[in-house]
mmCIF file as gemmi writes it, N, C-alpha and C atoms, coordinates in Angstrom:
data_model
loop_
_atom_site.group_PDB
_atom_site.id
_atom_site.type_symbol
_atom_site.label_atom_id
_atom_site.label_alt_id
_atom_site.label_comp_id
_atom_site.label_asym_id
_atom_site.label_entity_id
_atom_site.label_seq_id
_atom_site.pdbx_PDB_ins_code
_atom_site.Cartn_x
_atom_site.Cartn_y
_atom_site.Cartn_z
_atom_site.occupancy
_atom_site.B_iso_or_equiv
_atom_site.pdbx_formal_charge
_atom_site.auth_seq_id
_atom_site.auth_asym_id
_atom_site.pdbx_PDB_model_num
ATOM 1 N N . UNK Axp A 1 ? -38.581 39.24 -16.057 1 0 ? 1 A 1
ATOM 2 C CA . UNK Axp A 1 ? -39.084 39.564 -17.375 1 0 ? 1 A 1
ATOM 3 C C . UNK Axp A 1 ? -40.445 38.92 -17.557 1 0 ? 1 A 1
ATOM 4 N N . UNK Axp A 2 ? -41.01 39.554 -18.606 1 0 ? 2 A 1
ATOM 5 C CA . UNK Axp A 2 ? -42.231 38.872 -18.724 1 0 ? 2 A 1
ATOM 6 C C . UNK Axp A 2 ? -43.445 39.605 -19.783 1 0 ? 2 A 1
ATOM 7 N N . UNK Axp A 3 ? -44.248 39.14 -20.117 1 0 ? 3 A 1
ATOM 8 C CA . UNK Axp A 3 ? -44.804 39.598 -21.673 1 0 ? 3 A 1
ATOM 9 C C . UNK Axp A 3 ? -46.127 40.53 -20.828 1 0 ? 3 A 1
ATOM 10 N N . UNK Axp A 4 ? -46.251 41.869 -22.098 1 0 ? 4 A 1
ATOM 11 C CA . UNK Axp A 4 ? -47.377 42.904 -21.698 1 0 ? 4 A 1
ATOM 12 C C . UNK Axp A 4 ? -47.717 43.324 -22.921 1 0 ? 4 A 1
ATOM 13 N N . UNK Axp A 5 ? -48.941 42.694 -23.234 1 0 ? 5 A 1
ATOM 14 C CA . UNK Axp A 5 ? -49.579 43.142 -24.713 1 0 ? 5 A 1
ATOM 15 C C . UNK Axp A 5 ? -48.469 42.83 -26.057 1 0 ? 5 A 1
ATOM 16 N N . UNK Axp A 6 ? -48.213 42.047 -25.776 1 0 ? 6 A 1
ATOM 17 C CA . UNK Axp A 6 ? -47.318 41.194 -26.877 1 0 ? 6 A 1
ATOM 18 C C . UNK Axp A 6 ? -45.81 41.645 -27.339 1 0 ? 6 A 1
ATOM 19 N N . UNK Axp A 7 ? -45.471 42.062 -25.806 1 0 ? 7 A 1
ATOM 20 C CA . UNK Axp A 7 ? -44.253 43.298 -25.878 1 0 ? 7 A 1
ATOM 21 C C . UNK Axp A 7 ? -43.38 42.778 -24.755 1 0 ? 7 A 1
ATOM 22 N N . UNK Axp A 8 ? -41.977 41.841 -24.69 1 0 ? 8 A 1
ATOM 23 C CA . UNK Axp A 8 ? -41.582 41.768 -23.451 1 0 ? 8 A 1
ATOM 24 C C . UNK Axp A 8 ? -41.085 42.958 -22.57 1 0 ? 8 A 1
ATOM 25 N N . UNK Axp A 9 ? -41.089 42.62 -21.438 1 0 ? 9 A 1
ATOM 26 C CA . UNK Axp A 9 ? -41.096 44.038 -20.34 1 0 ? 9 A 1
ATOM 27 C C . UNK Axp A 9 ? -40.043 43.304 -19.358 1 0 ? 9 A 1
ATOM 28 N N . UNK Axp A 10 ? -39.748 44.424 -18.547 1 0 ? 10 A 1
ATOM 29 C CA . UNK Axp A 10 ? -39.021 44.375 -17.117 1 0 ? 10 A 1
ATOM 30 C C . UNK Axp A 10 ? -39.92 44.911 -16.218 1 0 ? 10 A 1
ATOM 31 N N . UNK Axp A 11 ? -40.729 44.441 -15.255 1 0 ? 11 A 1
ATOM 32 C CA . UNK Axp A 11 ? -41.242 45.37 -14.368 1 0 ? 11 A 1
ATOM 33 C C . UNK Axp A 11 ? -40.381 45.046 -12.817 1 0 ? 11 A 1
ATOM 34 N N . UNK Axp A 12 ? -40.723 46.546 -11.865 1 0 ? 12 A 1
ATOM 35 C CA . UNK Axp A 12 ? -40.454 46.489 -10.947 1 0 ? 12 A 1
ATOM 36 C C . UNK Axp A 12 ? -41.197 47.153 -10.141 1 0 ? 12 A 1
ATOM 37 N N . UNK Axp A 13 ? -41.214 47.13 -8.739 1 0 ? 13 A 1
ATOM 38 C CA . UNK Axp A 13 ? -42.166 48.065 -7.839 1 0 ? 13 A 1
ATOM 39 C C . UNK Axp A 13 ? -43.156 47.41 -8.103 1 0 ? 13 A 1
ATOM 40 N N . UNK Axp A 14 ? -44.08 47.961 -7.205 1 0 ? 14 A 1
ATOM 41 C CA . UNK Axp A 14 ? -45.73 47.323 -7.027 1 0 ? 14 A 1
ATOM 42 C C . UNK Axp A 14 ? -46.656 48.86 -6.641 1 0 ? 14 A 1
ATOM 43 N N . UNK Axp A 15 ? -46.315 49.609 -7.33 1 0 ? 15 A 1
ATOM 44 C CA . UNK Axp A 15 ? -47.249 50.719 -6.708 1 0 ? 15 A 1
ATOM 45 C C . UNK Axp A 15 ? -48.307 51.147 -7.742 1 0 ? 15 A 1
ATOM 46 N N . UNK Axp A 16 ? -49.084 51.907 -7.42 1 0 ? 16 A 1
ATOM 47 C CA . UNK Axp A 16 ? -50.46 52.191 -8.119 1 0 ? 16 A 1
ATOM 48 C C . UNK Axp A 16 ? -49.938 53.338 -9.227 1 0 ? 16 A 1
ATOM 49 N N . UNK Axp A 17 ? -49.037 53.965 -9.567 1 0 ? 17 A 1
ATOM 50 C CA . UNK Axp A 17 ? -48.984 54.913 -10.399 1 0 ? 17 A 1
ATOM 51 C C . UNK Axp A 17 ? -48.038 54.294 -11.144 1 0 ? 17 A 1
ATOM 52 N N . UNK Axp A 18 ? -47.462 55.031 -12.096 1 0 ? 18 A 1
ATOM 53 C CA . UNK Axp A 18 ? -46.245 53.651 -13.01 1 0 ? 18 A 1
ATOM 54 C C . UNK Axp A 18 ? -45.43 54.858 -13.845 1 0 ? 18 A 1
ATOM 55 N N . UNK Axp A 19 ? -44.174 54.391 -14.247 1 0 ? 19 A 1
ATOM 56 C CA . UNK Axp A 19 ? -43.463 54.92 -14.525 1 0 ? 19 A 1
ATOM 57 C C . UNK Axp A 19 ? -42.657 54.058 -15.811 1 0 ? 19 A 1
ATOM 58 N N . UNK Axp A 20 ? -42.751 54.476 -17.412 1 0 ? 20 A 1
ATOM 59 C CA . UNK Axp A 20 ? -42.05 53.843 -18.551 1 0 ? 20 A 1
ATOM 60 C C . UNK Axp A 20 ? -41.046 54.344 -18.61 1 0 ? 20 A 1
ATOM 61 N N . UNK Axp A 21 ? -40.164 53.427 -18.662 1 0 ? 21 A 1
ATOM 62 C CA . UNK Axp A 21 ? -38.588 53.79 -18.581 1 0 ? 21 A 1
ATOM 63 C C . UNK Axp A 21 ? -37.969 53.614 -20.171 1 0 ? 21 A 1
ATOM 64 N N . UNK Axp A 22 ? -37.54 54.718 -20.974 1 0 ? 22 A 1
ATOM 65 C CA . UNK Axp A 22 ? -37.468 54.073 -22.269 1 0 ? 22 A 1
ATOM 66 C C . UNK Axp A 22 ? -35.955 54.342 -22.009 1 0 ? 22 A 1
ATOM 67 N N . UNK Axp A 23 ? -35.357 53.323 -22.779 1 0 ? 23 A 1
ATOM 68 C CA . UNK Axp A 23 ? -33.621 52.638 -22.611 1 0 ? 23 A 1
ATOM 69 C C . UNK Axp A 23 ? -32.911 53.65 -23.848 1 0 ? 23 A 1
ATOM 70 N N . UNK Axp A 24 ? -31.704 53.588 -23.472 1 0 ? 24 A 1
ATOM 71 C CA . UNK Axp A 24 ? -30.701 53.361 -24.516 1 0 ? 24 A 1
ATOM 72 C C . UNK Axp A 24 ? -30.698 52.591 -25.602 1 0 ? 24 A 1
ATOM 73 N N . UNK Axp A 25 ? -29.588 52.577 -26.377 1 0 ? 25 A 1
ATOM 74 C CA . UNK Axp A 25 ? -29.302 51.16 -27.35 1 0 ? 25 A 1
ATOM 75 C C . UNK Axp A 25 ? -29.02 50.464 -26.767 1 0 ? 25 A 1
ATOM 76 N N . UNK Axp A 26 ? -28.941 50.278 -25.391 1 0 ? 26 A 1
ATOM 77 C CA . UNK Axp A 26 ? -28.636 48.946 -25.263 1 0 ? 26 A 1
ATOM 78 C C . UNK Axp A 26 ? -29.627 48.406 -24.556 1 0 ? 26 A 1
ATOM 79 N N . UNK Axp A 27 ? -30.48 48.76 -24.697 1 0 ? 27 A 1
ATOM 80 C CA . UNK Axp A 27 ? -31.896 47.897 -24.153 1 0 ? 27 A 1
ATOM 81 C C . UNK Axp A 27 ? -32.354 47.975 -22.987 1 0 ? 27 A 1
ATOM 82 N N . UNK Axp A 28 ? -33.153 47.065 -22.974 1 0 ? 28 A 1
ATOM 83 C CA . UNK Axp A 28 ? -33.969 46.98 -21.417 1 0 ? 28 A 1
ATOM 84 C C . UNK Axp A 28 ? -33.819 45.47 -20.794 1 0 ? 28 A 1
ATOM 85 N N . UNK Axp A 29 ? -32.812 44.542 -21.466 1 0 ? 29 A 1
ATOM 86 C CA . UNK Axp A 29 ? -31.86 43.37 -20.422 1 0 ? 29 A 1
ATOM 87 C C . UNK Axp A 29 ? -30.521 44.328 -19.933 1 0 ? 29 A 1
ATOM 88 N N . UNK Axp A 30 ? -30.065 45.38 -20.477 1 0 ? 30 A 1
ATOM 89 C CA . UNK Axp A 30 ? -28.942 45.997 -19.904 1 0 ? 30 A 1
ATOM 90 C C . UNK Axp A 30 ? -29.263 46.482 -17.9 1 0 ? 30 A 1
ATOM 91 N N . UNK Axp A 31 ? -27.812 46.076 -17.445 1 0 ? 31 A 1
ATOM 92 C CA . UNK Axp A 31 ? -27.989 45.776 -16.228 1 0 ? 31 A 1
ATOM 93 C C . UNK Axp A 31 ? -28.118 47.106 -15.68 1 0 ? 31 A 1
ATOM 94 N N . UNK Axp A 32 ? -27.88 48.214 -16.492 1 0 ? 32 A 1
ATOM 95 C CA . UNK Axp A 32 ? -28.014 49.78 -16.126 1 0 ? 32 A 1
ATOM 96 C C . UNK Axp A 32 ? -29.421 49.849 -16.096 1 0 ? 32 A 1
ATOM 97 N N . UNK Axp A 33 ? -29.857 50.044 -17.06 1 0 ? 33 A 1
ATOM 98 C CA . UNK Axp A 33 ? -31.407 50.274 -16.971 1 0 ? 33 A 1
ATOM 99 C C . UNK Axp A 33 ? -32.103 49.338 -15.83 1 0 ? 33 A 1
ATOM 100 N N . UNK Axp A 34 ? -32.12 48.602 -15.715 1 0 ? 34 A 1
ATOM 101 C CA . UNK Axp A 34 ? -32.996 47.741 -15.208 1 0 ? 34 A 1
ATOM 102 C C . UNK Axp A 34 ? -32.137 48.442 -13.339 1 0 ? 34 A 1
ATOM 103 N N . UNK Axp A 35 ? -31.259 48.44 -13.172 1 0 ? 35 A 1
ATOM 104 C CA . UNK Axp A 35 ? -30.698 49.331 -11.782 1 0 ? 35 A 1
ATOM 105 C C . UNK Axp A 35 ? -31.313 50.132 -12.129 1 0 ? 35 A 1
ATOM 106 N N . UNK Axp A 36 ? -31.8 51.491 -12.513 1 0 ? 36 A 1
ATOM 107 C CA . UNK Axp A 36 ? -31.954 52.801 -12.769 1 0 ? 36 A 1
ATOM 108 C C . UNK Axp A 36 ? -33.631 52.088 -12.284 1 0 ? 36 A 1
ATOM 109 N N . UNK Axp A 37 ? -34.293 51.295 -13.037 1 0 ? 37 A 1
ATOM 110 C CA . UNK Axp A 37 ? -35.731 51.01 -12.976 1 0 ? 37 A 1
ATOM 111 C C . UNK Axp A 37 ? -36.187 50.802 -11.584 1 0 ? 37 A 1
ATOM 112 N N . UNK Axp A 38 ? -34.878 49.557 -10.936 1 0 ? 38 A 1
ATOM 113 C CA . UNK Axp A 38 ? -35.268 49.525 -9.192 1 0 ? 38 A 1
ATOM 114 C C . UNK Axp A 38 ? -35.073 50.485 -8.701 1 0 ? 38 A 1
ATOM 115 N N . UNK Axp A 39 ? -34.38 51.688 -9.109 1 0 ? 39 A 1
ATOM 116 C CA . UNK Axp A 39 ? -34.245 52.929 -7.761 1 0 ? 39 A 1
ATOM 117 C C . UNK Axp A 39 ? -34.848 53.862 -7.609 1 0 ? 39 A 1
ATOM 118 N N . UNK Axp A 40 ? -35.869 53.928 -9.518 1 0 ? 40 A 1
ATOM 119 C CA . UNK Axp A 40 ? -37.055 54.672 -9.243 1 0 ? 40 A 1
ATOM 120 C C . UNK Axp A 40 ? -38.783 54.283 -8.612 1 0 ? 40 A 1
ATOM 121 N N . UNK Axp A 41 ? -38.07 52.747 -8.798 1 0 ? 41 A 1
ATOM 122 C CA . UNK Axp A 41 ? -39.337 51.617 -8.004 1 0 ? 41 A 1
ATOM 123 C C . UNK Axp A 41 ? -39.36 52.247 -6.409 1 0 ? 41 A 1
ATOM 124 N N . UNK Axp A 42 ? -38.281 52.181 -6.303 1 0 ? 42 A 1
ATOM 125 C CA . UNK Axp A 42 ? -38.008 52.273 -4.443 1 0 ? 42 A 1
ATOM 126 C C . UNK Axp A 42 ? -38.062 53.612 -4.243 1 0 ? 42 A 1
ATOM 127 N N . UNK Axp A 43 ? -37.525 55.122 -5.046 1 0 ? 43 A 1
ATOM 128 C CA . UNK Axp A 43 ? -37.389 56.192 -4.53 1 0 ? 43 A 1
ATOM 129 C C . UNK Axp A 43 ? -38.974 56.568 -4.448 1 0 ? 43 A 1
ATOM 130 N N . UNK Axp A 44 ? -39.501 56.112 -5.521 1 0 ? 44 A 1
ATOM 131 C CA . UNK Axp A 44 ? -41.243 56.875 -6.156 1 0 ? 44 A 1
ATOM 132 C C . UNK Axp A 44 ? -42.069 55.619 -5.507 1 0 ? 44 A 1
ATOM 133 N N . UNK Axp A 45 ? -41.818 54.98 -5.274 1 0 ? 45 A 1
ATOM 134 C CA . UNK Axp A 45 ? -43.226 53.988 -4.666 1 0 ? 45 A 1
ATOM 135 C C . UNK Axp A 45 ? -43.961 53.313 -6.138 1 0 ? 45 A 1
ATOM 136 N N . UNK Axp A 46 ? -43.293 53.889 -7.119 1 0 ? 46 A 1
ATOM 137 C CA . UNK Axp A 46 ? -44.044 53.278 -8.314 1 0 ? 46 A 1
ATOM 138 C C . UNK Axp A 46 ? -43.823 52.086 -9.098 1 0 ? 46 A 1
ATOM 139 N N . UNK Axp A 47 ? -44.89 51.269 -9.804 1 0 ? 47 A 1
ATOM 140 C CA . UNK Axp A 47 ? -44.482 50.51 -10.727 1 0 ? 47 A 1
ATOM 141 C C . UNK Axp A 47 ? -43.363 50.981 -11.737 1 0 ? 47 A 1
ATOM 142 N N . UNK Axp A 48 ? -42.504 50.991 -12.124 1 0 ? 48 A 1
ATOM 143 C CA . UNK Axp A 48 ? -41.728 50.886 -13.336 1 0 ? 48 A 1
ATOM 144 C C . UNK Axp A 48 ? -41.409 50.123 -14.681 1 0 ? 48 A 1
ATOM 145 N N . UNK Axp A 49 ? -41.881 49.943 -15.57 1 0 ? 49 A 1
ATOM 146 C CA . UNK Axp A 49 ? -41.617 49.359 -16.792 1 0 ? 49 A 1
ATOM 147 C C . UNK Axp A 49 ? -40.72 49.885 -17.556 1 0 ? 49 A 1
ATOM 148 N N . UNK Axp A 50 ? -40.296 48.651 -18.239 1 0 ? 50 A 1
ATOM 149 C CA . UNK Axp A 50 ? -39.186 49.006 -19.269 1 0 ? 50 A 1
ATOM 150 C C . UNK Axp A 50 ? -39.163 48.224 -20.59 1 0 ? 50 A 1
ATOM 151 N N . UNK Axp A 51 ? -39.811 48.692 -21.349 1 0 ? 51 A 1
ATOM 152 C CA . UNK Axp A 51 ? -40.318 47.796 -22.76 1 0 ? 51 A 1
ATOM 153 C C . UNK Axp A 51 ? -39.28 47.912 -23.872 1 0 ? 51 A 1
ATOM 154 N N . UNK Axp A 52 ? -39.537 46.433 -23.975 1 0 ? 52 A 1
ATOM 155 C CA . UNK Axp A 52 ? -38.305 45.37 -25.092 1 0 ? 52 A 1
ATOM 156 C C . UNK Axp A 52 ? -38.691 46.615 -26.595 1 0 ? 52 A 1
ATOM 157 N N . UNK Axp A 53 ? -38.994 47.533 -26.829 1 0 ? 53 A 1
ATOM 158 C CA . UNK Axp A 53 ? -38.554 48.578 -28.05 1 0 ? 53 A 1
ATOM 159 C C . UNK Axp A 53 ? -38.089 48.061 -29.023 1 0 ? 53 A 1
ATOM 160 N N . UNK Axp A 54 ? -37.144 47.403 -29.149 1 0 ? 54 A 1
ATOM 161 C CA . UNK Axp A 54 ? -36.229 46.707 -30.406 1 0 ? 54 A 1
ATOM 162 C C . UNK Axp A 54 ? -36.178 45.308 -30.327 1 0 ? 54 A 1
ATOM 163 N N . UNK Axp A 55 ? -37.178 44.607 -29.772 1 0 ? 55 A 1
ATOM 164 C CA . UNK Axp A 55 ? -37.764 43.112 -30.13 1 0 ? 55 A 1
ATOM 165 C C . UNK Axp A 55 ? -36.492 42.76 -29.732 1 0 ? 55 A 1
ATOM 166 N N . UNK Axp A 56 ? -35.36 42.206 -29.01 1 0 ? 56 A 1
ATOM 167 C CA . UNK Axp A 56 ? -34.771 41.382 -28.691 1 0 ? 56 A 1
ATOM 168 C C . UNK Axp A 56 ? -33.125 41.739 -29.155 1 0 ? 56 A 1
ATOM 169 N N . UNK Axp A 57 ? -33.407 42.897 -30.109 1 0 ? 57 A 1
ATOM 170 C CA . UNK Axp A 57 ? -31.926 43.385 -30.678 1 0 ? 57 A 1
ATOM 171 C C . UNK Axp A 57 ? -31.49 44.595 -30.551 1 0 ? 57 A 1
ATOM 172 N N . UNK Axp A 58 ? -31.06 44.836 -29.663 1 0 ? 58 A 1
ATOM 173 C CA . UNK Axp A 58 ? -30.247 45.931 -28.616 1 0 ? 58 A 1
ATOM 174 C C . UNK Axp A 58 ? -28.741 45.621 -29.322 1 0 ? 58 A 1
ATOM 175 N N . UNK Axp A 59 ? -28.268 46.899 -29.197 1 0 ? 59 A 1
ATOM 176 C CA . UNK Axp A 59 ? -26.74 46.779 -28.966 1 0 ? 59 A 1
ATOM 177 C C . UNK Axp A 59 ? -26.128 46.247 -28.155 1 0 ? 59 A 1
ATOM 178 N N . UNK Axp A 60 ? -25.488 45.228 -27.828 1 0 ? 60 A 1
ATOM 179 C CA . UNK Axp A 60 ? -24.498 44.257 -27.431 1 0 ? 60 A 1
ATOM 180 C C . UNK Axp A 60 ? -23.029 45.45 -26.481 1 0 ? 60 A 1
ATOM 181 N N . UNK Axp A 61 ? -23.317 46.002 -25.789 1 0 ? 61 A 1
ATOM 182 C CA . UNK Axp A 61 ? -21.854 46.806 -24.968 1 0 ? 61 A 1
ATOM 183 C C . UNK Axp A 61 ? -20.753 46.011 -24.948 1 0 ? 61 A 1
ATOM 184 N N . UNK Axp A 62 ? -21.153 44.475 -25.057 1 0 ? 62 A 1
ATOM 185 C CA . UNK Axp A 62 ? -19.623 43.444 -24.469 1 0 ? 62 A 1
ATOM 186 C C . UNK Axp A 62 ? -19.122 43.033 -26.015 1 0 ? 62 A 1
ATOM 187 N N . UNK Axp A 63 ? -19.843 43.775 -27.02 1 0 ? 63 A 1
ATOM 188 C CA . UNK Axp A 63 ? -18.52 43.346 -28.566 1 0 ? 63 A 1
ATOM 189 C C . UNK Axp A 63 ? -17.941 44.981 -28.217 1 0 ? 63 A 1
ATOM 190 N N . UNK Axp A 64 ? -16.482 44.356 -28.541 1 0 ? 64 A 1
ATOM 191 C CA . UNK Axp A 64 ? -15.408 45.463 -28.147 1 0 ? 64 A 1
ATOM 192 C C . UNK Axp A 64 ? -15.415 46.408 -29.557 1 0 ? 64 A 1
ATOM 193 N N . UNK Axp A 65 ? -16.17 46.115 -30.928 1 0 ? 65 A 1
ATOM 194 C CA . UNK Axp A 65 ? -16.411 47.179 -32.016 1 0 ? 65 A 1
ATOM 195 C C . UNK Axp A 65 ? -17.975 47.728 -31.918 1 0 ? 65 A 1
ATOM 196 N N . UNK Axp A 66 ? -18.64 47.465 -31.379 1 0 ? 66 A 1
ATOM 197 C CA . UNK Axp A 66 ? -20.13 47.966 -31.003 1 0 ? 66 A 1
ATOM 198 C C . UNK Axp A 66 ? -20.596 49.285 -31.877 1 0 ? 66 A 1
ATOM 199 N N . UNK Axp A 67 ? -19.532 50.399 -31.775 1 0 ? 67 A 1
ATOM 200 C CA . UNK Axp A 67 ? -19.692 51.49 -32.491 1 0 ? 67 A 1
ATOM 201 C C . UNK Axp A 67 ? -19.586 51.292 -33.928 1 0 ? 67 A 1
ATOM 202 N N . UNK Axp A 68 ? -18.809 50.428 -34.567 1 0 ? 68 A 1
ATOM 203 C CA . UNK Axp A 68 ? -19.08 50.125 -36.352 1 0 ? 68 A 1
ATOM 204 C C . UNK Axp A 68 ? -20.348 49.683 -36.489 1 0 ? 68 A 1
ATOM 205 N N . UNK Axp A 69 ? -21.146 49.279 -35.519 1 0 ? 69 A 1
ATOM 206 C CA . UNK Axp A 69 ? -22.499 48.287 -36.337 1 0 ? 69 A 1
ATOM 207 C C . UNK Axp A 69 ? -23.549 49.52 -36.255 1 0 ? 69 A 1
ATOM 208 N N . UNK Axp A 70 ? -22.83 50.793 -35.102 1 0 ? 70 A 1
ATOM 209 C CA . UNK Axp A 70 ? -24.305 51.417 -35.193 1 0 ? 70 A 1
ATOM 210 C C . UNK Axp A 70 ? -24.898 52.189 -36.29 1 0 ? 70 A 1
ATOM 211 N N . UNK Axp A 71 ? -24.35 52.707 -37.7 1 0 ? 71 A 1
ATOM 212 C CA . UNK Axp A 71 ? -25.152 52.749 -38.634 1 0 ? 71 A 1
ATOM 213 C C . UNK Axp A 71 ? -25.788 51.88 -38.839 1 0 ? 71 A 1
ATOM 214 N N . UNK Axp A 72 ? -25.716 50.684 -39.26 1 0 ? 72 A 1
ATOM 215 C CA . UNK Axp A 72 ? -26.802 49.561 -39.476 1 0 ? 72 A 1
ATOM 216 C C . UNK Axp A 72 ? -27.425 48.979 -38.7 1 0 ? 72 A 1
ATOM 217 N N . UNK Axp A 73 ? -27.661 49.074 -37.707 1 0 ? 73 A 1
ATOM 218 C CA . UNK Axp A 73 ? -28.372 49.017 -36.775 1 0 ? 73 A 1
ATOM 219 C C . UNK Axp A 73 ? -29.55 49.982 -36.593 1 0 ? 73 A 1
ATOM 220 N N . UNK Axp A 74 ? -28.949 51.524 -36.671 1 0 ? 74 A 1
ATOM 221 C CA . UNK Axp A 74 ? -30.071 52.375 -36.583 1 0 ? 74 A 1
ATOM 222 C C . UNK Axp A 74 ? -30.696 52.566 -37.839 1 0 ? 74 A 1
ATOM 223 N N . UNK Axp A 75 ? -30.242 52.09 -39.276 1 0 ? 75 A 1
ATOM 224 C CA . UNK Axp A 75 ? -31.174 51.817 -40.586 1 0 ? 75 A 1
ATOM 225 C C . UNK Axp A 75 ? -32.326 50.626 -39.802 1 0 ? 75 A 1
ATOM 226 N N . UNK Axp A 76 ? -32.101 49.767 -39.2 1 0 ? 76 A 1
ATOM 227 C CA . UNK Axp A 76 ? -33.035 48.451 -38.48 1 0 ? 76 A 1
ATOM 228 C C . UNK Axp A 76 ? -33.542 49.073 -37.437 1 0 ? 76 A 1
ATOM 229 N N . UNK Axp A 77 ? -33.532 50.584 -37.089 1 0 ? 77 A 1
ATOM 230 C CA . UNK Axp A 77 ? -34.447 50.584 -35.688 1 0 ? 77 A 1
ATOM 231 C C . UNK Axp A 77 ? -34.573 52.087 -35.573 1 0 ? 77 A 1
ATOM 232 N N . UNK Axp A 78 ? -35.025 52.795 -36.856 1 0 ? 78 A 1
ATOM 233 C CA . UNK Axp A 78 ? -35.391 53.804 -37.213 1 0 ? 78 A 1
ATOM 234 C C . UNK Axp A 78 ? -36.764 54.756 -35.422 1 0 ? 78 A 1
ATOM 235 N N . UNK Axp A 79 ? -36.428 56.095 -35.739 1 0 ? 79 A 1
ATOM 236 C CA . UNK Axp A 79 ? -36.914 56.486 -34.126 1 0 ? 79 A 1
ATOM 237 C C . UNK Axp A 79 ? -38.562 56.448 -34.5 1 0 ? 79 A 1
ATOM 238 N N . UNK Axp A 80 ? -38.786 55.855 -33.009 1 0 ? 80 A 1
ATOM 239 C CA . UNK Axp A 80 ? -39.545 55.52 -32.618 1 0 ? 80 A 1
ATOM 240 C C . UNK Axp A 80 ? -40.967 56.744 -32.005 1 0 ? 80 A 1
């Protein structure tokens, strides 16, 4: 992880063309995305990013009610 224009990111790959990976609700620490990010690093030769979108508050997959909070949640993270 690591900060890009005042936005934390995931990058992966090292290649000259780049590829923004925009997430789910559950973010861009979710261990899916960030897999999905290395396999387009490695299939495409490209950089990949995956930008923190919702400042640090993603949906949580490991609370076993996850689905009650998502009205209020998506009042807090109206589309983008």
């Amino acid at each position: 992880e690591e900060e890009l224009a005042g936005i934390n990111i995931y990058r992966t790959g090292h290649g000259k063309s780049a590829i923004v990976l925009f997430t789910d609700i559950f973010g861009y620490t979710f261990i899916n995305s960030r897999k999905l990010a290395d396999h387009f690093a490695i299939d495409t030769g490209a950089t990949v990013f995956i930008p923190d979108y919702f400042h640090g508050d993603p949906i949580n997959p490991n609370i076993p009610n996850y689905r009650d909070l998502l009205p209020d949640w998506r009042k807090q993270h109206p589309v983008i």
